[in-house]
C-alpha positions as CSV (number, residue, x, y, z in Angstrom):
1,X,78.5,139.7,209.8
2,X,74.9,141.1,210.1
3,X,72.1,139.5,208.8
4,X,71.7,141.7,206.5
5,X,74.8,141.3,205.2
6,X,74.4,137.7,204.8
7,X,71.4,137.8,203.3
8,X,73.0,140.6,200.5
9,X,76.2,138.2,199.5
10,X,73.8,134.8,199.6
11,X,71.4,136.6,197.2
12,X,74.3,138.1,194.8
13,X,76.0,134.5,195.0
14,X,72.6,132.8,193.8
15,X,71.9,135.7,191.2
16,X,75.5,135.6,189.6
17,X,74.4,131.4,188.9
18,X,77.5,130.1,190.8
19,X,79.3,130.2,193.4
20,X,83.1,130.0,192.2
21,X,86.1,129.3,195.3
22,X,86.3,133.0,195.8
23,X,82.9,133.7,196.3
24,X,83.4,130.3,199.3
25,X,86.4,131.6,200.5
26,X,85.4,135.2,201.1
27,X,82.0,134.0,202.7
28,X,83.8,131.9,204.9
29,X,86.1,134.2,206.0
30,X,83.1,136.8,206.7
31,X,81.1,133.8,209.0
32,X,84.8,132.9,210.4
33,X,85.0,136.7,211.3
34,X,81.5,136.5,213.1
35,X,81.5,133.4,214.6
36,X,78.5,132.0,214.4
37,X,76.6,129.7,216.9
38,X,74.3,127.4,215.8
39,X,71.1,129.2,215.6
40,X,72.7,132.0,213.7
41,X,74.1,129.1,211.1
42,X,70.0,128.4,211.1
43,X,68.9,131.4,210.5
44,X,71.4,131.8,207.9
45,X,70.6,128.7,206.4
46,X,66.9,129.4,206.3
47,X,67.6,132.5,204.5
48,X,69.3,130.6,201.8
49,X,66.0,128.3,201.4
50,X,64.1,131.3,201.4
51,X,65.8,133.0,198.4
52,X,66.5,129.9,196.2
53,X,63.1,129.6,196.5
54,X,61.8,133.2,195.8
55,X,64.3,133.1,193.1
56,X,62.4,129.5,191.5
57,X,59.3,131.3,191.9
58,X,60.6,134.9,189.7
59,X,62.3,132.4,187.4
60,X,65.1,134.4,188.0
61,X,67.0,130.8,188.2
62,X,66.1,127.6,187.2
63,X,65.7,124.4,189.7
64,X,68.7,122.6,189.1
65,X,71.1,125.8,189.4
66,X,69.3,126.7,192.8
67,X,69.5,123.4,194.4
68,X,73.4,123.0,193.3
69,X,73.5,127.0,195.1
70,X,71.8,125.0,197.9
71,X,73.9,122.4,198.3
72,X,77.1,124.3,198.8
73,X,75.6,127.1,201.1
74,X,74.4,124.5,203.6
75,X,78.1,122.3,203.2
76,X,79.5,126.1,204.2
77,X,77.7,126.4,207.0
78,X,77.9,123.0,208.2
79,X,81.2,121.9,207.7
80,X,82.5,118.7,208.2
81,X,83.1,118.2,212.0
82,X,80.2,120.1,212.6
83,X,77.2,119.0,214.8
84,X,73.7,118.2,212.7
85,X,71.0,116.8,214.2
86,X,71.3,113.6,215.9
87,X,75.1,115.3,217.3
88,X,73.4,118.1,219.1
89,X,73.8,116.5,223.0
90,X,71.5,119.1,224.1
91,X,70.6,122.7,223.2
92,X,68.2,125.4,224.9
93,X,66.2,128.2,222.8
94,X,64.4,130.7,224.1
95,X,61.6,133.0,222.5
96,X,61.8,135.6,221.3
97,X,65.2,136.3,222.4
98,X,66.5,133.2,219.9
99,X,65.1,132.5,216.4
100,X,63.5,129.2,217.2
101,X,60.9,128.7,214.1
102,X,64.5,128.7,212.0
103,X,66.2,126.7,214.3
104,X,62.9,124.2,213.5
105,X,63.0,124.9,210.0
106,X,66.8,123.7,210.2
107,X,66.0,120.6,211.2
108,X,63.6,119.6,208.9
109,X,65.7,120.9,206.6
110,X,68.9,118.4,207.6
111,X,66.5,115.7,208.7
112,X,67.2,112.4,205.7
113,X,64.9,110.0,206.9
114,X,61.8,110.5,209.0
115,X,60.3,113.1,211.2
116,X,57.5,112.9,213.8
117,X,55.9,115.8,214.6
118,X,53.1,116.1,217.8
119,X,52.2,119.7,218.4
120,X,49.1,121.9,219.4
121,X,49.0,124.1,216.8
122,X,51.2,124.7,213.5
123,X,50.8,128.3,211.6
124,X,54.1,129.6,211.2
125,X,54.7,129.5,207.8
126,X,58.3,129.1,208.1
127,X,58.3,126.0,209.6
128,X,55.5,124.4,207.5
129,X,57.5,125.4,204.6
130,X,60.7,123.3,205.7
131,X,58.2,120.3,206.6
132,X,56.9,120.7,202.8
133,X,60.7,120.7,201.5
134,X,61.6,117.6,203.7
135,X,58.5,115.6,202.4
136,X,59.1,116.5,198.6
137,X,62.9,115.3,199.6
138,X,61.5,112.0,200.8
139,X,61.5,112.7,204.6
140,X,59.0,110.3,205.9
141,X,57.0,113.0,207.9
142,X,53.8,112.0,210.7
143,X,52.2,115.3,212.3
144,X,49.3,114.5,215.5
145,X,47.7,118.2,216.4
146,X,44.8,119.4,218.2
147,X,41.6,118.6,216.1
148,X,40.1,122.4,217.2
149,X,43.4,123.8,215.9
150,X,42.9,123.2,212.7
151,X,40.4,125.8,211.7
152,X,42.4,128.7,213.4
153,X,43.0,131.6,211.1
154,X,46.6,131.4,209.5
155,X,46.8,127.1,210.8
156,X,49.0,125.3,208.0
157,X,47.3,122.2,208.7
158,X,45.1,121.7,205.9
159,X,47.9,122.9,203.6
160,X,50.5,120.4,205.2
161,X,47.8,117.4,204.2
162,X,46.9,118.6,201.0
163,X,50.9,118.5,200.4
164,X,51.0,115.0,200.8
165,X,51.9,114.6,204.6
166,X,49.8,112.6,206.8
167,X,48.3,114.2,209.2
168,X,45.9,112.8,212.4
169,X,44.4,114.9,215.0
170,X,42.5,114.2,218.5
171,X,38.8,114.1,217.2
172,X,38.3,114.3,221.0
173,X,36.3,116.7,223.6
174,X,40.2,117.2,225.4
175,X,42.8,119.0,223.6
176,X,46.0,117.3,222.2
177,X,48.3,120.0,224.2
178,X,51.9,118.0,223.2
179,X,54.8,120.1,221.7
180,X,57.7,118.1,220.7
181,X,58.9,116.6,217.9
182,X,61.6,113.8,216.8
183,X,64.0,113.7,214.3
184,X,65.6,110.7,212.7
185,X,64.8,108.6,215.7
186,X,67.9,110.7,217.4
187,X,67.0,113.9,218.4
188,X,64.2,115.1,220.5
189,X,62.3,118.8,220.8
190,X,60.3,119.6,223.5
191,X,58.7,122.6,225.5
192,X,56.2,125.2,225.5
193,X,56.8,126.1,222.2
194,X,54.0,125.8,219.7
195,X,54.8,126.4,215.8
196,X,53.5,130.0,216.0
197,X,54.2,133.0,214.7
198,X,53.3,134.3,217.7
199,X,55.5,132.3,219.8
200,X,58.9,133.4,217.8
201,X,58.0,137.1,218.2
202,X,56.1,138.1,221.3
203,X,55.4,134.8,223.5
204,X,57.6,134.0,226.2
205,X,58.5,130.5,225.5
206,X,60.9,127.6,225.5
207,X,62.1,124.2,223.8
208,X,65.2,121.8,224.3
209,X,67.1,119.8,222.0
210,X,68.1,116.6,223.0
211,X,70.3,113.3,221.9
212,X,69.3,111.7,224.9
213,X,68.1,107.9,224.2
214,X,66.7,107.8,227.7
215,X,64.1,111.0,226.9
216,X,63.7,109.7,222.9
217,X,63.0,106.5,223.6
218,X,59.8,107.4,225.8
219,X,58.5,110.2,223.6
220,X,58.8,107.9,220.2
221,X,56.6,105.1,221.9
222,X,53.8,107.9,223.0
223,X,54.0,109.2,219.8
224,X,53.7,105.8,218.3
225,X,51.1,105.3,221.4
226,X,49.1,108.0,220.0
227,X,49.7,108.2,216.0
228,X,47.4,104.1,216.6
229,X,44.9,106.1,219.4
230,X,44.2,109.0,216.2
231,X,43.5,106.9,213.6
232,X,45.0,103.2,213.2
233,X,48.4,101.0,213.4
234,X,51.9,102.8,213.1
């Protein structure tokens, strides 16, 4: 299945106002047919946020009938046995060959409790979006970036305070160069890769997914370590 096509039979599924056992079956089937890896099943999800919520902001459907839409798109395309977050051992994306800002997305998207975020800089609007969702689902989000970052052209960092997450940044003469982030206390992301739109389309650039408690476990205390350093306790 194209993406394309995907995106065609999510939007007529969301437009029609259900999403009857035919409608499951035969999109099924059609992801079956194509076997998707997990960064397809991303993108594929993100596309699903991205039309429920064009489709709030037309009024073409109301809240309630778009997140019940939402709610049985993602259980399709992460069904029961299937990996989320804190079951992904370890994963490897690469830019721009792989989609990573809607493999990030994704995991803000399935986070449920907390998500730690220390990165340069944040502009891709894709991403920011899915950290706006999580926090107006009650993810308990914390971003650290670079203080000089902040008045880039396109940086989302004002508009990722102004939504209500906290947000602390360097205030130093050095630059706060970290990129990783940590969901749920379980998984870890780290690499070269900064939130960019520039880094998912032309960069060369890299992150890594990882369950590991022995790489978590160091990369929660610095964040910790340095959320105290930017501005107070934990």
């Amino acid at each position: 299945m194209q993406d394309h096509e995907a995106r065609e039979a999510l939007r007529l599924s969301l437009l029609d106002g259900q999403l009857d056992r035919a409608e499951r079956d035969g999109f099924r089937e059609r992801l079956a047919a194509s076997v998707p890896d997990a960064a397809k099943r991303a993108v594929y999800q993100s596309m699903a946020f991205d039309l429920a919520r064009e489709a709030i902001e037309r009024q073409a459907v109301n809240h309630h009938a778009a997140l019940n839409w939402l709610e049985r798109i993602v259980k399709i395309l992460n069904p029961a046995g299937t990996p989320g977050p804190a079951g992904s051992a370890a994963e490897a994306c690469f830019s721009p060959q792989h989609d990573g800002a809607a493999r990030i997305a994704r995991l803000f998207d399935t986070s449920r409790q907390r998500a730690d975020v220390c990165v340069f800089t944040i502009t891709d609007d894709r991403i920011s979006d899915a950290m706006i969702r999580a926090h107006r689902r009650g993810v308990a989000l914390r971003v650290i970036t670079d203080d000089e970052k902040q008045h880039d052209p396109g940086s989302d960092v004002e508009r990722l305070a102004q939504s209500g997450i906290v947000v602390r940044m360097d205030n130093t003469e050095f630059h706060m160069h970290h990129k990783f982030a940590l969901f749920d206390g379980a998984l870890l992301l780290t690499g070269s890769y900064n939130w960019t739109r520039s880094a998912a389309l032309h960069n060369e650039e890299n992150f890594v997914l990882t369950g590991e408690p022995r790489l978590i476990r160091p990369f929660s205390e610095l964040f910790d370590e340095l959320w105290g350093q930017f501005g107070g306790n934990p």
